[in-house]
C-alpha positions as CSV (number, residue, x, y, z in Angstrom):
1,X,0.0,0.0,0.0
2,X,1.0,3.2,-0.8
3,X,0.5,4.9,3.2
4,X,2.3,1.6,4.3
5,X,5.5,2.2,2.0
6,X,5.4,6.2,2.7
7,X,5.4,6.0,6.5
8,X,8.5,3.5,5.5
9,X,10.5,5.8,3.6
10,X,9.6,8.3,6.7
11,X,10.9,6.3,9.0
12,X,14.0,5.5,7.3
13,X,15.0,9.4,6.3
14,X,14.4,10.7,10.3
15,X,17.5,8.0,11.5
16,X,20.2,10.0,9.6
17,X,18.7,11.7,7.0
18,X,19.1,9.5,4.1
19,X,16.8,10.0,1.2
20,X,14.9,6.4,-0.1
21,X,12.5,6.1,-2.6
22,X,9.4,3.6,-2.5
23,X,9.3,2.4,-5.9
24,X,7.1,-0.8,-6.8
25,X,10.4,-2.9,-8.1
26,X,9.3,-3.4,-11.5
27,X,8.9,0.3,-11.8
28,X,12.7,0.1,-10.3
29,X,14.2,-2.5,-12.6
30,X,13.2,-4.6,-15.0
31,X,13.2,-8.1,-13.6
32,X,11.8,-11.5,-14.0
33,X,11.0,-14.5,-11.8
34,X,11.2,-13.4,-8.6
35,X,9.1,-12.9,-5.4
36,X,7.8,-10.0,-6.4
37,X,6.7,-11.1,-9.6
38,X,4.9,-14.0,-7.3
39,X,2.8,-11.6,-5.1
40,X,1.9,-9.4,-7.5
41,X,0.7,-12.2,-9.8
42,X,-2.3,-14.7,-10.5
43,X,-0.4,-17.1,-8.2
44,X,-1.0,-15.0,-5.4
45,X,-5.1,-15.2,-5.9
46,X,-5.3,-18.6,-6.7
47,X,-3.0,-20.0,-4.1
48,X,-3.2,-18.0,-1.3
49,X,-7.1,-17.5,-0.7
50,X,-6.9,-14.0,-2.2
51,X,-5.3,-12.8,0.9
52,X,-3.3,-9.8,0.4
53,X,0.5,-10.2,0.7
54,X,3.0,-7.3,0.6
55,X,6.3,-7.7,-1.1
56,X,9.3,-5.4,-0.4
57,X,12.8,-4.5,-1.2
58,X,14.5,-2.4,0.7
59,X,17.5,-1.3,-1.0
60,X,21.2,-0.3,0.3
61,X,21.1,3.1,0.8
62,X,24.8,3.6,-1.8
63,X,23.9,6.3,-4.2
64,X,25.1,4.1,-7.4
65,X,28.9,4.7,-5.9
66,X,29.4,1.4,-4.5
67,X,26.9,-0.5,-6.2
68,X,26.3,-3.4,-3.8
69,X,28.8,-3.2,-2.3
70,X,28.7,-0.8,0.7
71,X,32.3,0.3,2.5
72,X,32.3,-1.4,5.8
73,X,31.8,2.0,7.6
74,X,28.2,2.3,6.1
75,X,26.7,-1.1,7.1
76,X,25.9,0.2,10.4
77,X,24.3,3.0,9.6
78,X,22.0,1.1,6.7
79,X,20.8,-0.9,9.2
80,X,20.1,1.4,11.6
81,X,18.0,2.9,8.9
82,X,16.1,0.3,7.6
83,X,15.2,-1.0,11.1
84,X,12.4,1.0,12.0
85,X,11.2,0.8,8.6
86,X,11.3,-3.2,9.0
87,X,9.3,-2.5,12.2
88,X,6.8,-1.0,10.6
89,X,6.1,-3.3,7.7
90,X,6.0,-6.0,10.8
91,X,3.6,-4.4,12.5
92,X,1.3,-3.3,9.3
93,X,1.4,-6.5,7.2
């Protein structure tokens, strides 16, 4: 849901200011075969009672500098970011 994924990005900007984007990941990247292609599909209705799942991706907060591969000094700090965003998709979903 969009409130859901903005009260996410929220959180995540007060910890230290870091700017994320909620993106549905195929908006994001083009991919195929994955989780998110799962949820979002017919499998989900058929399989699952129609129950509605969320999907998320939360990525590194790198700024296409590292790529995926984040210095050592700025793992803390991601994860201090994205934990109170995790919280809340815990609590909502």
């Amino acid at each position: 849901s969009s409130d859901l994924m903005d009260n996410m990005e929220q959180a995540i900007e007060r910890v230290h200011g870091t700017e994320y984007r909620c993106v549905q990941a195929s908006d994001f990247y083009l991919t195929s075969a994955t989780s998110d292609d799962w949820f979002y599909g017919e499998g989900l209705r058929t399989t699952n009672g129609g129950v509605r799942a969320y999907s998320q991706s939360i990525e590194l907060r790198d700024k296409k500098k590292y790529q995926f591969e984040l210095p050592a000094d700025q793992i803390r700090p991601n994860g201090e970011e994205i934990l109170p965003a995790i919280i809340i998709f815990i609590k909502t979903a």
